[in-house]
Rosetta silent file (secondary structure, phi, psi, omega in degrees, C-alpha in Angstrom):
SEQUENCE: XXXXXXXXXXXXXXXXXXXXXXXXXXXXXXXXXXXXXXXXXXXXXXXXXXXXXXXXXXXXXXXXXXXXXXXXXXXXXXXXXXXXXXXXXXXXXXXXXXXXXXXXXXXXXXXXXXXX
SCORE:     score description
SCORE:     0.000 S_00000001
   1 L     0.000  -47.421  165.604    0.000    0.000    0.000 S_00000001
   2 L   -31.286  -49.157  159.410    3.030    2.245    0.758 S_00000001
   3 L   -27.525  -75.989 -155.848    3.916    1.758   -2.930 S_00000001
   4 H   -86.595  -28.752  145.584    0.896    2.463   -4.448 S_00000001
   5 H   -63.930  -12.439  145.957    0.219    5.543   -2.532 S_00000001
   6 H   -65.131  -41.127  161.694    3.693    6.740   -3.756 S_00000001
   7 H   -67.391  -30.379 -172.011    2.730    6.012   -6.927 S_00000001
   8 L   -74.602  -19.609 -155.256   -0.580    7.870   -6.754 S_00000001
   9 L  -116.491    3.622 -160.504    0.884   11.240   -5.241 S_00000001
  10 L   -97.861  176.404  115.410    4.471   11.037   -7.584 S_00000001
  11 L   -95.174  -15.718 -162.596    5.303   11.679  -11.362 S_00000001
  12 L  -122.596  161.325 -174.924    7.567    9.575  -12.089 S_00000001
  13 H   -55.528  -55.183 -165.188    8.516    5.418  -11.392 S_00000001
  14 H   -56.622  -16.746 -171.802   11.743    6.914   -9.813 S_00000001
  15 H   -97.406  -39.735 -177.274   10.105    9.533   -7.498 S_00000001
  16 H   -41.838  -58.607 -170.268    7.597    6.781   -6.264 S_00000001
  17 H   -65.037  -32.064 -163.436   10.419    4.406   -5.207 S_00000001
  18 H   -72.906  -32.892 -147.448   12.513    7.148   -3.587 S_00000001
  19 H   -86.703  -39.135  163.055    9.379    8.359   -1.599 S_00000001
  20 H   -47.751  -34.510 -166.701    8.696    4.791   -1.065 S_00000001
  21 L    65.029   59.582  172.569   12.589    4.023    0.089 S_00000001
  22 L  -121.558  157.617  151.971   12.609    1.296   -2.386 S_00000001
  23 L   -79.934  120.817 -179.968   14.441    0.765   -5.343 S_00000001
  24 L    15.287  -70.274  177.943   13.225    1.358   -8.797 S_00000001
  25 L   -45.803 -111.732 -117.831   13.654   -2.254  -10.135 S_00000001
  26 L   -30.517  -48.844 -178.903   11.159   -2.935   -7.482 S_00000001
  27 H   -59.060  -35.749 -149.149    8.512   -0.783   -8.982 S_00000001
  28 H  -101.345  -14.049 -147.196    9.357   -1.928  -12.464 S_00000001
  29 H  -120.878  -77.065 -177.735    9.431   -6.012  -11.228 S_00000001
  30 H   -23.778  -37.794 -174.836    5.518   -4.992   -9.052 S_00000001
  31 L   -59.587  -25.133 -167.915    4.138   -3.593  -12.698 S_00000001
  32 L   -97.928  -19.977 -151.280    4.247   -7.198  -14.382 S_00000001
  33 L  -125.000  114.524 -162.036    2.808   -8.608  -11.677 S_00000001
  34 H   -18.988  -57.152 -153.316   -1.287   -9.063  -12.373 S_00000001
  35 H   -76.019  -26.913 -174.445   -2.459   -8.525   -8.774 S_00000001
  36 H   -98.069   11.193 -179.430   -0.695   -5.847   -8.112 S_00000001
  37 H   -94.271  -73.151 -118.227   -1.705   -3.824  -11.701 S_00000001
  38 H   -77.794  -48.136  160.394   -5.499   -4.656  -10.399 S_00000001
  39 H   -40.355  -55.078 -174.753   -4.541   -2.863   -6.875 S_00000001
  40 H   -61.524  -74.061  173.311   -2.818   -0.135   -8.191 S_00000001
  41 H   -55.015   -0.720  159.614   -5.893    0.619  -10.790 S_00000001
  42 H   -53.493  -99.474 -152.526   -8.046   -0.037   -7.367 S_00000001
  43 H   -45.948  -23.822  168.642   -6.617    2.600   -6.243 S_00000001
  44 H  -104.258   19.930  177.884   -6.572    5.449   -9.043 S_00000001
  45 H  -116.461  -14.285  176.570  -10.010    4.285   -9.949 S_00000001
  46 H  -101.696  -50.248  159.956  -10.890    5.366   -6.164 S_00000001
  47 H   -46.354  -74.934 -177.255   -8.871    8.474   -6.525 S_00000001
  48 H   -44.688  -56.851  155.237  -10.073    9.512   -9.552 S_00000001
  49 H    -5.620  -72.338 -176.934  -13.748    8.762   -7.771 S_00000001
  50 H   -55.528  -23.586 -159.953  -12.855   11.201   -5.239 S_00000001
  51 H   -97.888  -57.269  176.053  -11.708   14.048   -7.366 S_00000001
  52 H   -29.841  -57.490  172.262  -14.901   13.444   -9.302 S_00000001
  53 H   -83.960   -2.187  149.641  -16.941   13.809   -6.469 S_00000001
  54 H   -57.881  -43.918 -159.476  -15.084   16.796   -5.182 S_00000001
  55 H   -97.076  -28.543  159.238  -15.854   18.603   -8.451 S_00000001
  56 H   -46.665  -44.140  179.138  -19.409   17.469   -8.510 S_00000001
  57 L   -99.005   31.956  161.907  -19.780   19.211   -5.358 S_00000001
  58 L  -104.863  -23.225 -153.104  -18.634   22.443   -6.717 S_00000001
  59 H   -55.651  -33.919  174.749  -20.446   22.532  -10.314 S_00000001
  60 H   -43.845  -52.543  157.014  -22.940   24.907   -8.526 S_00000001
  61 H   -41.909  -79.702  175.334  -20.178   27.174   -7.498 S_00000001
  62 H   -25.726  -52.974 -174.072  -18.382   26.509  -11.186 S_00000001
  63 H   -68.005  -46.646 -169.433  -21.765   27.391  -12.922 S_00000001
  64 H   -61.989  -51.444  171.240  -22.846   30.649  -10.485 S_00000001
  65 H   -86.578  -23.981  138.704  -19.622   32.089  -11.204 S_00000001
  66 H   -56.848  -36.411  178.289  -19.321   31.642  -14.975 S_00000001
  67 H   -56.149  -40.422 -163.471  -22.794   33.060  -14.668 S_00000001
  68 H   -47.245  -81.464 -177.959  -20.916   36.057  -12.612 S_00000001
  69 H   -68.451  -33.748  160.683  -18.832   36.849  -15.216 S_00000001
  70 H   -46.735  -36.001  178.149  -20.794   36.460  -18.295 S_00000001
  71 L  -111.841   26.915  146.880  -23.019   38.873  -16.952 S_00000001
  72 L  -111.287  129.177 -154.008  -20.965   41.643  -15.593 S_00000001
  73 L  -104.569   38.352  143.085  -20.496   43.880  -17.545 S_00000001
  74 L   -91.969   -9.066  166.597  -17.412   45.312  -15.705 S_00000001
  75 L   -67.102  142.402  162.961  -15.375   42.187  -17.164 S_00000001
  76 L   -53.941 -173.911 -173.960  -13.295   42.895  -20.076 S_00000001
  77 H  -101.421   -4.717  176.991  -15.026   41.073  -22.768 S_00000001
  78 H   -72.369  -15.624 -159.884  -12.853   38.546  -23.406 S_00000001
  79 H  -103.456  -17.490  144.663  -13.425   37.256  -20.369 S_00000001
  80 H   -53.296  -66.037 -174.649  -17.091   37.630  -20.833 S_00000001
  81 H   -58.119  -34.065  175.326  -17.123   35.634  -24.176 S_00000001
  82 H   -58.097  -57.577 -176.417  -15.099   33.000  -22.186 S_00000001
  83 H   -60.510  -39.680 -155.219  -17.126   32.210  -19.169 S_00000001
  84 H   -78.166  -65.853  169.512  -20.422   32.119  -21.671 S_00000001
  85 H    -9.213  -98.797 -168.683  -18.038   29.556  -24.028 S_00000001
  86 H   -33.585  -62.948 -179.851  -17.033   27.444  -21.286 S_00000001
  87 H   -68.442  -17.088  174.811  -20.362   27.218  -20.203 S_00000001
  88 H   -83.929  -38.813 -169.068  -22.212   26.356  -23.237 S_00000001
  89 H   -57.899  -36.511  173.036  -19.545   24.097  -24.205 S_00000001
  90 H   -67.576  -21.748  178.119  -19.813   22.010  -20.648 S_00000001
  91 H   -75.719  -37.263 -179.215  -24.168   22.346  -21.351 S_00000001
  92 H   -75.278  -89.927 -151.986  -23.427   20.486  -24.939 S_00000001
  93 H   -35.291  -58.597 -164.965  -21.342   17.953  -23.119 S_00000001
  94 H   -72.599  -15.504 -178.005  -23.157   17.390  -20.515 S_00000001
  95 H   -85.318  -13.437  156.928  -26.418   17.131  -22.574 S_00000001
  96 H   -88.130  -20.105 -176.022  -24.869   14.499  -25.000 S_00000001
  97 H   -88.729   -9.096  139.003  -23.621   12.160  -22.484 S_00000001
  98 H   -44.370  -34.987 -159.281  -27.376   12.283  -21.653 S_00000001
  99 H   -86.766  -41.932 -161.800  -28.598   11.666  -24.362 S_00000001
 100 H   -65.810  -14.745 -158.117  -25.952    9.039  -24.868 S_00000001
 101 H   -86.086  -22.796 -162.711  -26.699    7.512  -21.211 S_00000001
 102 H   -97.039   -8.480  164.993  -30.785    7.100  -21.806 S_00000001
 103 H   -72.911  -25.099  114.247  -29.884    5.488  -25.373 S_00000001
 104 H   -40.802   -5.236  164.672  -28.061    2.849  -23.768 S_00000001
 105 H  -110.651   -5.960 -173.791  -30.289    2.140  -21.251 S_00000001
 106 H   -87.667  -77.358  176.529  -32.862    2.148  -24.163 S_00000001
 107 H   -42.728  -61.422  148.285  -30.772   -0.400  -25.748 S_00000001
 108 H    27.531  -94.066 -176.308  -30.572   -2.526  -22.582 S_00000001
 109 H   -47.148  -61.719 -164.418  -34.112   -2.723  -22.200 S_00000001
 110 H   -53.249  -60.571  176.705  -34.544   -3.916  -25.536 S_00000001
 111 H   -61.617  -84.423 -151.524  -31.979   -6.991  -25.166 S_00000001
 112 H   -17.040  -60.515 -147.688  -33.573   -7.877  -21.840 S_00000001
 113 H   -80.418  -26.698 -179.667  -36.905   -8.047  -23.300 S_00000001
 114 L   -73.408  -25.155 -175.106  -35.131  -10.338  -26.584 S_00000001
 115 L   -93.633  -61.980 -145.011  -33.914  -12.762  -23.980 S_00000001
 116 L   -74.618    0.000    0.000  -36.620  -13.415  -22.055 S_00000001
């Protein structure tokens, strides 16, 4: 676990092991070996989780202040046209991976109901 939280918090193989007090090889011999790949992706698949749900529990914040600035009209304007960007571009995104989430759940349905 020591490892793999060195690895998670590092950049590099070489910074891991030092932070670790291990040697390199070691890291490089651990990488090949299956169980410890599925731990390691445990573990940045739980990270990444976390940061996800950190940033989830901001988008309100994120959105109210791109609203802020789009609509004061004391910003310069670049920085108007930016905020209003960003947000339409994150409103398309987020509105296709909708779209994309109930068409797949569409599909689904539809095999379930061909097997039974």
């Amino acid at each position: 676990m020591k490892i793999i939280a060195a690895m998670l918090t590092t950049r590099t193989d070489a910074e891991a092991a030092a932070l670790a007090g291990i040697n390199v090889r070691t890291i490089y011999r651990l990488k090949k070996d299956p169980a410890f790949q599925s731990d390691l992706q445990d573990a940045k698949d739980a990270q990444f989780d976390k940061a996800v749900d950190s940033l989830r529990g901001n988008a309100l914040l994120f959105t109210d202040t791109l609203k802020r600035i789009a609509d004061d009209p004391k910003q310069p304007g670049n920085a108007r046209v930016r905020a209003s960007e960003v947000g339409m571009t994150v409103l398309l995104k987020a509105t296709e991976l909708q779209d994309i989430v109930r068409r797949i759940a569409k599909l689904e349905q539809q095999a379930d109901q061909g097997e039974q």
